[in-house]
N, C-alpha and C positions, 0 to 999 in steps of 0.2 A: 655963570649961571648954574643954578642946580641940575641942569638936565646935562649940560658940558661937563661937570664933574664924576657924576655917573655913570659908568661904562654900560655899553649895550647888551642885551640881554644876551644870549649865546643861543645859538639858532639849535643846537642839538648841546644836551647835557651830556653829562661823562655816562650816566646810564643808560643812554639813547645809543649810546655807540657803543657799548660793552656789548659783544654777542659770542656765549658762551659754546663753542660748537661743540663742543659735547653732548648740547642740548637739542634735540631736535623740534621743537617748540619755540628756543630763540635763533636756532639757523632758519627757520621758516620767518617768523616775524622779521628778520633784518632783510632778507635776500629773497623769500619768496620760491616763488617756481624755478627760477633758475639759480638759486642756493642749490636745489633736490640735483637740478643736473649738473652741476659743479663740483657736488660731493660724492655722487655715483662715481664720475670721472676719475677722483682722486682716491677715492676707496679701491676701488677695481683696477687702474691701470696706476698710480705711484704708491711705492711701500710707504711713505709717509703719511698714505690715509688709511691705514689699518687700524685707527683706533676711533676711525666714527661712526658717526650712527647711525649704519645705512639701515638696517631693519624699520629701527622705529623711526627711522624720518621718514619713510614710504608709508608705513603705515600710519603713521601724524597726517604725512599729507592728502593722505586719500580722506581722513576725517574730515581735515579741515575743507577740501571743497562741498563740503554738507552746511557748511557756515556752523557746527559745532564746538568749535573754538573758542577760547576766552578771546575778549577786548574785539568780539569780532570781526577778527581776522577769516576772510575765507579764502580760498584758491579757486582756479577754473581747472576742469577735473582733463579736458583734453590735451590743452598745453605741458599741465603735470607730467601725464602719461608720457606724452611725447620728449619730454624734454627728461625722466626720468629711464628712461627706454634708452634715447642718446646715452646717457651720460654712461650708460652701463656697460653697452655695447663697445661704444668708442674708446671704452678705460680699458678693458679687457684686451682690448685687440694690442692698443699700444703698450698697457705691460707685458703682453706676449711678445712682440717686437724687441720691445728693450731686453728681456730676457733671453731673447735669442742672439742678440748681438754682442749683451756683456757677458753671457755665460752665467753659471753658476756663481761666481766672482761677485756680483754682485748682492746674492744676500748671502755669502761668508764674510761681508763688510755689516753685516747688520749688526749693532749694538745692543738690540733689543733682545732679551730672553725670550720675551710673547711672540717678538718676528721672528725670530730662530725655532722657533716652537710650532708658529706655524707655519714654517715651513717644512718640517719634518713632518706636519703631518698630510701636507699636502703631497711630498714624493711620496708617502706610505699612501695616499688613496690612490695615485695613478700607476702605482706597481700592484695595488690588489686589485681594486675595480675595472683597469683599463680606462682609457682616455677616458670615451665618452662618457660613461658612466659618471668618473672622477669631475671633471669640467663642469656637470651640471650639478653633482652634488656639494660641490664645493661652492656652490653660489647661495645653497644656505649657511652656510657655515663662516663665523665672522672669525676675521687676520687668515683664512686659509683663502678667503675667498680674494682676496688681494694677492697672498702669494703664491700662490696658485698659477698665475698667468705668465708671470717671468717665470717659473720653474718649469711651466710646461714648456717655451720658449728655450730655456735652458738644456732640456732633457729633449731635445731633437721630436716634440711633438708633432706632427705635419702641419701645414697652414691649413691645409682645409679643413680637417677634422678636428683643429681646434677653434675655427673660426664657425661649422655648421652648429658644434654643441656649444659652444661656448653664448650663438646671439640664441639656442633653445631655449638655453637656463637662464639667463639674464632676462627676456622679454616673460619666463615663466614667475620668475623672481621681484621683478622691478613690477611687473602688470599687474600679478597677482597681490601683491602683498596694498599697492595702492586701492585695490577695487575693494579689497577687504575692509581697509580702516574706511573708505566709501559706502559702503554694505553697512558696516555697523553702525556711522553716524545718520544716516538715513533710516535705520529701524530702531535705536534708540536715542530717547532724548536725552539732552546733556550727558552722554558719553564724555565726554572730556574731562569731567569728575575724576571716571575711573581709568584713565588713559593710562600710570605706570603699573598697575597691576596687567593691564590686558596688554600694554608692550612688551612685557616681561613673559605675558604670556605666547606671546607672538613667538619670541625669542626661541622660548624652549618647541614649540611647534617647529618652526622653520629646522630646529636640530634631528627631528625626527626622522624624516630621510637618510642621514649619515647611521641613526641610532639602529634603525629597520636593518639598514646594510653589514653595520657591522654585526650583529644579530645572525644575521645569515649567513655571513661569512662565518661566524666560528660556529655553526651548526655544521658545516660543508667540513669545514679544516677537522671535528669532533668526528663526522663519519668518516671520512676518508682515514683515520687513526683507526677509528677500528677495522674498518676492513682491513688493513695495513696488519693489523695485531692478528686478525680470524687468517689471512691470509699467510702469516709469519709462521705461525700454530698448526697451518696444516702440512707447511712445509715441513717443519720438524716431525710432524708423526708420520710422515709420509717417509 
């Protein structure tokens, strides 16, 4: 028979199952609400998720529960939160754990230049700013924001003062940046249009806390030289 010779159709094609996670557009499409808490988790607590997309997935997903989204995809905006909030919370803690237990050792094993990178920049903000400070501002800042948690872990951070700032920044981070892409698709129409410029825009926003800090800091490190210098000068003519 012709229909015996025919193989049956395939319930899912090879495009149906390709899901590019670099994309936060087709991690949402494949996975949904709980893609968002899945990839919180692995961004924040394993070095292995230091190259995804947590910025603009939060803020994708906040759009799409507006039902702004192509192919009319929408989310439900309380699950998201919650389940975004999890993932963030919970990555953090246990990269802090594992850091604590493998030491440093752990990313002197890293391969990556960008992981190696951010790590270095992440000891440099918990040696200038102080924990807390560090911990929260490190949760806009993407691969520091991952390694960040085992290095504090690492560096004899205490539990609890990594654990009070760390669910500040994260719930600051993961709440806000979803109410945002929320906010915007609910005040304008088809936003999704212009979704990679205003991620991008996000992006550099989210940087602006470290950018302010460091700012400040070398205004502070610039006076304390010169008093240093008025204070060297009076010695000597004294």
């Amino acid at each position: 028979m012709r229909g015996s010779a025919t193989m049956a159709a395939p319930l899912f094609t090879a495009s149906d199952l390709a899901v590019n996670i670099l994309s936060a557009q087709s991690l949402l499409a494949a996975f949904g609400v709980l893609g968002v808490g899945v990839v919180m988790f692995a961004e924040t607590g394993l070095l292995i998720g230091f190259f995804l997309p947590g910025d603009s997935l939060l803020f994708t997903a906040g759009l799409l529960c507006t039902g702004s989204g192509q192919n009319g995809l929408k989310l439900s905006l309380p699950p998201l939160l919650i389940a975004a909030a999890l993932g963030a919370l919970i990555g953090a803690q246990t990269g802090y754990l594992i850091g604590r237990k493998a030491g440093g050792a752990l990313l002197a094993r890293g391969s990556s230049p960008r992981l190696a990178a951010g790590a270095h920049r992440a000891e440099e903000l918990l040696e200038r700013y102080g924990h807390a400070k560090a911990i929260v501002l490190a949760r806009f800042v993407p691969v520091v924001r991952t390694v960040l948690n085992p290095m504090a872990g690492a560096l004899g951070v205490p539990v609890r003062t990594f654990t009070v700032w760390q669910v500040a920044g994260g719930l600051v981070w993961s709440v806000g940046l979803i109410l945002a892409g929320y906010a915007l698709g609910s005040s304008i129409p088809n936003v999704d249009k212009y979704l990679l410029p205003i991620v991008a825009l996000i992006v550099l926003v989210s940087l602006a806390p470290l950018a302010v800090e460091l700012y400040r800091s070398r205004r502070r490190a610039a006076a304390a030289g010169e008093e240093e210098a008025t204070a060297d000068q009076e010695e000597v003519r004294g």
